[in-house]
N, C-alpha and C positions, 0 to 999 in steps of 0.2 A: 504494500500500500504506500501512494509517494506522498510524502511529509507536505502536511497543510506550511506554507510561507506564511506568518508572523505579520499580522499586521501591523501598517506602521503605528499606529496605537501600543499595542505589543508590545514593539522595538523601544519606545520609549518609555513605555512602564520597567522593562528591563533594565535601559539604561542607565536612568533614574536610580534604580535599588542597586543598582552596580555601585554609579557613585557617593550613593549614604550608603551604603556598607561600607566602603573607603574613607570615609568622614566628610562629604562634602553635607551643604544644610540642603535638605528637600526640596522647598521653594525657590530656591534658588537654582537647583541642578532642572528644576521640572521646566524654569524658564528658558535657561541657557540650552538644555539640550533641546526643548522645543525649536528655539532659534536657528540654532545648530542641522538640525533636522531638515528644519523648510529651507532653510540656506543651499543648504546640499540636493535635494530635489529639484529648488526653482533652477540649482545650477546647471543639472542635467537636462533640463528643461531647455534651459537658453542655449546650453551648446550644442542642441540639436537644429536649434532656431537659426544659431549663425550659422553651421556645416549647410543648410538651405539657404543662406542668404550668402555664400558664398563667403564667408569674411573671418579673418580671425579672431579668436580673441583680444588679441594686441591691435588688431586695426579697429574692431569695435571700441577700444580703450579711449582709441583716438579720434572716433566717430562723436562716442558721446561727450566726451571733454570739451569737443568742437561745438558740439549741440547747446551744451550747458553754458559756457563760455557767452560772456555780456561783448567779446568783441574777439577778434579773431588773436591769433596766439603764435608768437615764435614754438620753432621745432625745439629749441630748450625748454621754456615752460612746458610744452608737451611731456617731453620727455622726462620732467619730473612730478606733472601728474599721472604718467604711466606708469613711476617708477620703472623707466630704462635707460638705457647708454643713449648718449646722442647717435652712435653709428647705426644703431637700432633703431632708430625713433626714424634715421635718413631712408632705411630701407622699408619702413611701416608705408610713411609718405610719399615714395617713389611708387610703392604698390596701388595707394589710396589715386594719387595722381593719373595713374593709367588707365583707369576705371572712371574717373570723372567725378570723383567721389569729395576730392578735395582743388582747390587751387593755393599757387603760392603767390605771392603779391609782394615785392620788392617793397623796401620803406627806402622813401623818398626821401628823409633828413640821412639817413644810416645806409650805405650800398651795402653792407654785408650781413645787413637783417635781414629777413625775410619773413612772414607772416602768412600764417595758413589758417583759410576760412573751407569752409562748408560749402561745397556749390549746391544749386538748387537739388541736383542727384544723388549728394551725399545726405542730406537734408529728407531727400524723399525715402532714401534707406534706415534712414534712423526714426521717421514715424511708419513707415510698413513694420518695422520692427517692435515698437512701440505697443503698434494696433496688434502686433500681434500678441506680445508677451500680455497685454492689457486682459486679453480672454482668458488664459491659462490662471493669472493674477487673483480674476474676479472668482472662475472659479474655486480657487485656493479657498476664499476669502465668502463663499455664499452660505454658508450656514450663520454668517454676524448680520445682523441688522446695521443700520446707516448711522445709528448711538454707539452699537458698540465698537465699529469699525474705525469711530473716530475718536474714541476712548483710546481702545487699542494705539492709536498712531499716538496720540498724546502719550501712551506712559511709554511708547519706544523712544519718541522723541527727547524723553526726559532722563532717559537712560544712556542717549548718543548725546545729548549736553554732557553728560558725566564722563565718557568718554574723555575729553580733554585734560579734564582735572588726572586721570589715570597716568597721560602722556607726559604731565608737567612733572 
């Protein structure tokens, strides 16, 4: 007879008494490992979403940085919100450029800057994308009501403030 798979329920009630038997505090492991959990899903999630959108991890790095970004960005800035080498960051945007995905735009006070924005194609790849991940998202996320969904973003929010204090 072949072994029922463990739901993810399951897995986490497991993991959970794994680590309070190890001494971690309960509420707190039940959150982190929740976190931990859907992290890892949505991840497997999106990297089958990029192998269809043809792109990589590292180019999507630089898709959405460009997206998010209030104005367009040198390949340094890039490359250390990508956390990579500038030699890496050269070959990301050489690949983005061939595609249409990206342009480079000369700075006009400085010859040896250079400034990369989002063309309208990298632009329409980063909301097809979007729209996409948005269904899988809601999914995730439809057993909460529109209170608790916004409950929820509040105490994560209040927890990614904390964040920083950890860093300092």
């Amino acid at each position: 007879m072949p072994r029922r798979t463990p739901s993810a329920a399951e897995l986490h009630r497991r993991a959970v008494a794994t680590y309070v038997a190890a001494g971690g505090e309960e509420s707190v492991q039940r959150v982190i490992t929740a976190v931990q959990s859907l992290t890892k899903k949505l991840d497997q999630w999106y990297a089958r979403q990029l192998a269809d959108l043809d792109v990589t991890a590292g180019e999507w790095a630089v898709v959405t940085s460009l997206a998010k970004a209030a104005e367009a960005l040198t390949p340094s800035q890039l490359a250390d919100l990508t956390n990579v080498a500038p030699s890496s960051m050269t070959h990301r945007l050489d690949k983005l450029a061939d595609r249409g995905l990206i342009e480079r735009t000369p700075d006009a006070e400085n010859r040896t800057r250079t400034y990369i924005s989002l063309t309208h194609e990298g632009w329409e790849l980063f909301s097809l994308a979007i729209r996409g991940s948005d269904v899988v998202e809601t999914d995730v996320l439809q057993d909460l009501g529109d209170d608790e969904r916004g409950e929820l973003a509040r105490l994560l929010e209040v927890v990614i403030a904390r964040l920083d204090d950890i860093d300092a």
